[in-house]
C-alpha positions as MATLAB code, in Angstrom:
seq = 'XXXXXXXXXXXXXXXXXXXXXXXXXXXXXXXXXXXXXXXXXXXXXXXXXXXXXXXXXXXXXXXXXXXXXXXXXXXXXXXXXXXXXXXXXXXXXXXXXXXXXXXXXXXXXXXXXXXXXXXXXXXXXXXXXXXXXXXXXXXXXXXXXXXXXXXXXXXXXXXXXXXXXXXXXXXXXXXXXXXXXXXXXXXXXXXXXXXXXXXXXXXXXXXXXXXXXXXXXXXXXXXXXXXXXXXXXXXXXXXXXXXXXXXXXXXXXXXXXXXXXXXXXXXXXXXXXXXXXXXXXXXXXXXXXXXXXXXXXXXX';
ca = [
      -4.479   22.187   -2.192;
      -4.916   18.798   -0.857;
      -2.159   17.788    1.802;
      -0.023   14.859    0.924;
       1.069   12.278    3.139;
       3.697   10.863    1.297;
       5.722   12.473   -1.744;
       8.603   10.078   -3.237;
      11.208   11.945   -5.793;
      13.809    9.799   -7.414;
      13.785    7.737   -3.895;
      16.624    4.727   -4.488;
      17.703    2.327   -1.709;
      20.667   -0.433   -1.897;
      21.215   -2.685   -0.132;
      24.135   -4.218   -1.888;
      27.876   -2.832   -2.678;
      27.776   -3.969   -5.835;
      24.821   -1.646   -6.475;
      22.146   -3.888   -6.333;
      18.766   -1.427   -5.957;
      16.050   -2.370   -3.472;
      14.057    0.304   -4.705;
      15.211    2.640   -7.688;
      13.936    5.895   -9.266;
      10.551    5.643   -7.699;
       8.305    8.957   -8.114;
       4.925    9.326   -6.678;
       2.624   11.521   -4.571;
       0.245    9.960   -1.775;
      -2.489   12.757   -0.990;
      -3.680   12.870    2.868;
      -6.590   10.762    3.578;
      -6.389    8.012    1.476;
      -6.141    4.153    1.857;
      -3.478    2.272   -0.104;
      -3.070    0.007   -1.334;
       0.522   -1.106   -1.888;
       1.283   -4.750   -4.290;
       3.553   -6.117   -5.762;
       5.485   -9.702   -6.076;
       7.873  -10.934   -3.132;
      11.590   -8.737   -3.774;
       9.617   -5.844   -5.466;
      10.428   -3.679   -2.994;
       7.300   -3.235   -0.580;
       9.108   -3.276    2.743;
      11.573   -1.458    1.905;
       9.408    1.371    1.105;
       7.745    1.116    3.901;
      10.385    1.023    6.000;
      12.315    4.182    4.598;
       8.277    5.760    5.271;
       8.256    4.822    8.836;
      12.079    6.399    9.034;
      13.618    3.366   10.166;
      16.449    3.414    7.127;
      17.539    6.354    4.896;
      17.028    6.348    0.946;
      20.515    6.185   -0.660;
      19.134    8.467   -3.550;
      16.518   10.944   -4.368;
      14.062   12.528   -1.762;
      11.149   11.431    0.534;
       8.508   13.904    2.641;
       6.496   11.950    5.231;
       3.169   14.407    6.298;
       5.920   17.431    4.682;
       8.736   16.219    6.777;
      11.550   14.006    6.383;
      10.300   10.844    7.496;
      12.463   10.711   10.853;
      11.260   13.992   12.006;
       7.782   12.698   11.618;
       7.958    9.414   13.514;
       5.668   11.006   16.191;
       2.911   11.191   14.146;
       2.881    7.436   12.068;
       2.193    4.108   13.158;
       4.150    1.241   11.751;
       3.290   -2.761   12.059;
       6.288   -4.379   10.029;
       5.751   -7.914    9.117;
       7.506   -9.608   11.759;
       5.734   -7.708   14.363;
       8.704   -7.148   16.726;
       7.460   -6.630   19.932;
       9.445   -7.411   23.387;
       8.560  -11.172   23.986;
       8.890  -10.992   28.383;
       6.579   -8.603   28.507;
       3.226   -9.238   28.838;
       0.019   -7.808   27.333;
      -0.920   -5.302   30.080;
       2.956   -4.204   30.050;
       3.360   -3.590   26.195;
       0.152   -1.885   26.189;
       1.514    0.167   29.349;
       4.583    0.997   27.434;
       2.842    2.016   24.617;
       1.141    4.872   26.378;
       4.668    6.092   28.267;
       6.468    5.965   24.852;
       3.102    8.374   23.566;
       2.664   10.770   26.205;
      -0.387   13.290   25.013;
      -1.422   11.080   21.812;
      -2.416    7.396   23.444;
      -5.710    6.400   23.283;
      -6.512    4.092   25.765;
      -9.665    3.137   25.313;
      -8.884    1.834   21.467;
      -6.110   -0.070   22.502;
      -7.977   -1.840   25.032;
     -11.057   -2.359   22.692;
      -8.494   -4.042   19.842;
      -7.281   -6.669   22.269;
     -10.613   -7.635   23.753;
     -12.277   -7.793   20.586;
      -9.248  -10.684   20.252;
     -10.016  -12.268   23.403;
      -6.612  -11.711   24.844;
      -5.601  -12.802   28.360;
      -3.763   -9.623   28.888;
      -1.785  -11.600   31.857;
      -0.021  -13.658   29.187;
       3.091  -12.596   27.958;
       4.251  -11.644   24.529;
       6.030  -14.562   23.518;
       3.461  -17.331   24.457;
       1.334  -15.578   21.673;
       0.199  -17.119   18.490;
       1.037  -15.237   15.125;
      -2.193  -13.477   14.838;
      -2.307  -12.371   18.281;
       0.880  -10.809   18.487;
      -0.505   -8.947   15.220;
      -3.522   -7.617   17.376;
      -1.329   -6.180   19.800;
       0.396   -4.878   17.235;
      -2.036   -2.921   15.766;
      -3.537   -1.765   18.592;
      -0.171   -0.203   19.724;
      -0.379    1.206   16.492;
      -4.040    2.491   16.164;
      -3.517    3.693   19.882;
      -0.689    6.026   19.039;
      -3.521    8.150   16.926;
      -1.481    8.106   13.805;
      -1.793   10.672   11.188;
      -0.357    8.076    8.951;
      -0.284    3.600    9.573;
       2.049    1.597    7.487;
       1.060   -1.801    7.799;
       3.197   -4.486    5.748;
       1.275   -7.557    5.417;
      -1.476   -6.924    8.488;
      -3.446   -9.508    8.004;
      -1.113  -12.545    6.717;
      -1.685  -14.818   10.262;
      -5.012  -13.645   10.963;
      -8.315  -16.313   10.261;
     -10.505  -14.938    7.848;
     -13.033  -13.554   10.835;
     -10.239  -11.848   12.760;
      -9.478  -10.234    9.231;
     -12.612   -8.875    8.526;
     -13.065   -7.457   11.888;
      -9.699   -5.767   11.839;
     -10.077   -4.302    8.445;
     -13.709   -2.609   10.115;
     -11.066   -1.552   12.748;
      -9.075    0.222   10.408;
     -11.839    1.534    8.006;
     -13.737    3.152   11.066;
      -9.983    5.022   12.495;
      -9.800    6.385    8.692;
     -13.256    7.427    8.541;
     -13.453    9.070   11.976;
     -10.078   10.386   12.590;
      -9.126   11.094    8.631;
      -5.998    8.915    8.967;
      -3.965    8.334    5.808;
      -3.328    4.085    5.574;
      -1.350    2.452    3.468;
      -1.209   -1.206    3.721;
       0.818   -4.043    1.684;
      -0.843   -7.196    0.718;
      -0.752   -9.920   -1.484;
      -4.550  -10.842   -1.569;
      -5.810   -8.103   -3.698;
      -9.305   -8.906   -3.257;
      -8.779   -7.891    0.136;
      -8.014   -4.614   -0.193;
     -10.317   -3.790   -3.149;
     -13.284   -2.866   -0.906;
     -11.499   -1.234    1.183;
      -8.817    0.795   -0.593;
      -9.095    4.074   -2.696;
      -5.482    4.510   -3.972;
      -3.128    2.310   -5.889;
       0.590    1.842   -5.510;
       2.195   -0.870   -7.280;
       5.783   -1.663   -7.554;
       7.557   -4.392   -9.806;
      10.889   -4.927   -9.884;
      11.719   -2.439   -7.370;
      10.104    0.777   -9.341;
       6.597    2.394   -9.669;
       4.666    0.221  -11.915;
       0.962    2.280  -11.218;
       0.265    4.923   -8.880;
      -3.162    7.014   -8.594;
      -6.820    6.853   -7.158;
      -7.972    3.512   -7.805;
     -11.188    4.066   -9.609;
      -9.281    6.528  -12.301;
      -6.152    3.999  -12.461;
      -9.276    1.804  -13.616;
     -10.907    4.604  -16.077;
      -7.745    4.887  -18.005;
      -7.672    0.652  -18.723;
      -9.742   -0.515  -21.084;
     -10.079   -4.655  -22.008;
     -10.403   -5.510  -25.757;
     -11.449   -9.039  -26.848;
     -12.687   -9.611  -29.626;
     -10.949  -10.250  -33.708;
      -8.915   -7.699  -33.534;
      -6.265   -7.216  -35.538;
      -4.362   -4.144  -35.150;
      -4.433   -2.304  -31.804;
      -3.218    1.025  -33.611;
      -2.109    3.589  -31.290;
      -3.247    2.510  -28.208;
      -0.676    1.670  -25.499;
      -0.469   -1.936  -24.656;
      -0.183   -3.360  -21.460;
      -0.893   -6.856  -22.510;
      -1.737   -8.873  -25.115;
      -2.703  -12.593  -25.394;
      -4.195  -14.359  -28.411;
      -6.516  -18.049  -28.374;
      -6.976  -18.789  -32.046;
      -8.864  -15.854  -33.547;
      -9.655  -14.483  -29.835;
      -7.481  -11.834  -28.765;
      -7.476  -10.079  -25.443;
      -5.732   -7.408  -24.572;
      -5.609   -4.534  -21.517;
      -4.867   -1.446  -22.947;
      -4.654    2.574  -22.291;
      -6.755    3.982  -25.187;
      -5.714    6.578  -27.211;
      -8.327    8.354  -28.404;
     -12.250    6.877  -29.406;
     -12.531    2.834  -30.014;
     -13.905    1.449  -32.850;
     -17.195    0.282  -32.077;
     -16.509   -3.254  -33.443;
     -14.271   -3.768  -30.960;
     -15.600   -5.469  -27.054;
     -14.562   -3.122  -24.248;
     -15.335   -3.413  -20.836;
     -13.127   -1.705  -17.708;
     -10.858   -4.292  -15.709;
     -11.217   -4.912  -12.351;
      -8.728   -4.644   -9.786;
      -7.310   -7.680   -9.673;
      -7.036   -8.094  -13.806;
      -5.222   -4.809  -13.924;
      -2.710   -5.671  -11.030;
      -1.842   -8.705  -12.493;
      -1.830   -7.584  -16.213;
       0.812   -5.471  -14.866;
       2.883   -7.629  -13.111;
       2.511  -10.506  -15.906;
       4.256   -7.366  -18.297;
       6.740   -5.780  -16.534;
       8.285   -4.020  -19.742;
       4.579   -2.394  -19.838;
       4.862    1.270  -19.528;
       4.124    2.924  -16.019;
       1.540    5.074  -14.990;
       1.556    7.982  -12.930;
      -1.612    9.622  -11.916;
      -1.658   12.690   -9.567;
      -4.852   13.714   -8.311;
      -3.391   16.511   -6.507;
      -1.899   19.985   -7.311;
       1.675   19.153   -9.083;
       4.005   20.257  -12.118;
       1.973   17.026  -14.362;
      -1.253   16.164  -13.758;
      -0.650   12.943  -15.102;
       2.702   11.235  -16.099;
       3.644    8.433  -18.298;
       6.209    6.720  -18.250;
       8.653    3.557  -20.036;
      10.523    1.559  -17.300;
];
């Protein structure tokens, strides 16, 4: 059976006492390994997640298992960068590196830490707060990838990084996961970013589980139709737009097309935002991993 990294049942947060639900009724299973990719619009609920992962707040409902723990008996073993990058602005480069290793006695890797932060040029004299935004994210990171995570949460990595600084730290993190089998999973709102890069899918709207699954069978089960058609029949729709006589339309088949019909397989980016252009759409649920339902569909 393949391990999971992250299992969500029923997992609610508030933040409000009038009941108002960061996150609410969100079920989904994150197998061990994988890189994630985690969208969704600003408010949907992405840090929050994230944070209740890392075990820095408590879900006010339902259940969450971090690497089959609760997720504050497993802080040891993830690495979190949250979006401001909180770090302790008097101290300097050589000092929150230095404090990174006492605070990981047994798991701190030195020589990455060192390599992330002269790949960036860093004076490592300077201190914390006379960084720009996009520095203090590489010593983030390289506290993080130091720590030798079994799992990194990273919300937003790369949002004040230059495109080159990007690309280099995205090798960063694909060669830790490769070598080391570390599960990431990583919030964005670039998607073409994170399609070369990422395997698995988790998208949240309106603080719920819009799609879940492997990427490429999240894909498989979309199908675009343009074409004259005129009745969609049984098929679920996701959405549906119509120009004159030319309607398009992203849909989960039920059963054999006609072959009158144009069909080709969305990318990424059309399914993600297909999705978030229809949030009434029904969600998705795929579990590649050993659990009651293979597969689970939902109507939000």
């Amino acid at each position: 059976m393949t391990r999971t990294a992250i299992e969500a049942n029923g997992l609610g947060k508030s933040f409000s006492r009038r009941g108002g639900w960061a996150l609410r009724e969100c079920t989904f299973r994150l197998p061990a390994g994988r890189i994630c990719a985690l969208v969704g619009p600003n408010g949907a609920g992405k840090s929050t997640l994230l944070a209740l992962a890392a075990g820095q707040i408590a879900p006010d409902d339902g259940s969450l298992s971090v690497l089959g723990e609760e997720p504050a008996h497993s802080r040891a073993r993830i690495g979190f960068v949250a979006q401001d990058k909180p770090l302790y602005p008097q101290l300097t480069v050589t000092e929150t590196l230095r404090m990174g290793a006492d605070l990981n006695p047994g798991r701190w890797d030195s020589a990455t830490a060192q390599q992330v932060v002269a790949d960036g040029n860093l004076d490592l004299t300077i201190r914390i707060r006379s960084l720009t935004g996009g520095q203090r994210t590489r010593v983030a990171l390289a506290l993080a990838l130091a720590k030798r995570p079994e799992l990194l949460l990273l919300d937003e990595p790369m949002a004040a990084l230059d495109p080159l600084a990007r690309h280099e730290l995205m090798g960063t993190l694909m060669a830790t996961a490769a070598q080391h089998g570390t599960t990431i999973v990583m919030s964005s709102h670039v998607i073409a970013e994170l399609e070369d890069s990422c395997d698995h899918l988790l998208l949240i709207g309106d603080g719920r589980v819009r799609l879940a699954g492997d990427i490429d069978d999240l894909l498989a089960a979309h199908t675009l139709v343009t074409g004259a058609v005129s009745d969609l029949g049984p098929n679920t729709v996701v959405e549906c737009r119509t120009t004159g006589r030319q309607l398009t339309a992203l849909i989960r088949p039920a059963g054999p097309l006609p072959d009158t019909w144009q069909t080709r397989e969305p990318t990424l980016e059309a399914l993600v935002l297909a999705h978030l252009r229809s949030p009434a759409a029904p969600a998705l649920t795929l579990c590649p991993i050993s659990a009651p339902a293979v597969s689970q569909e939902t109507t939000a």
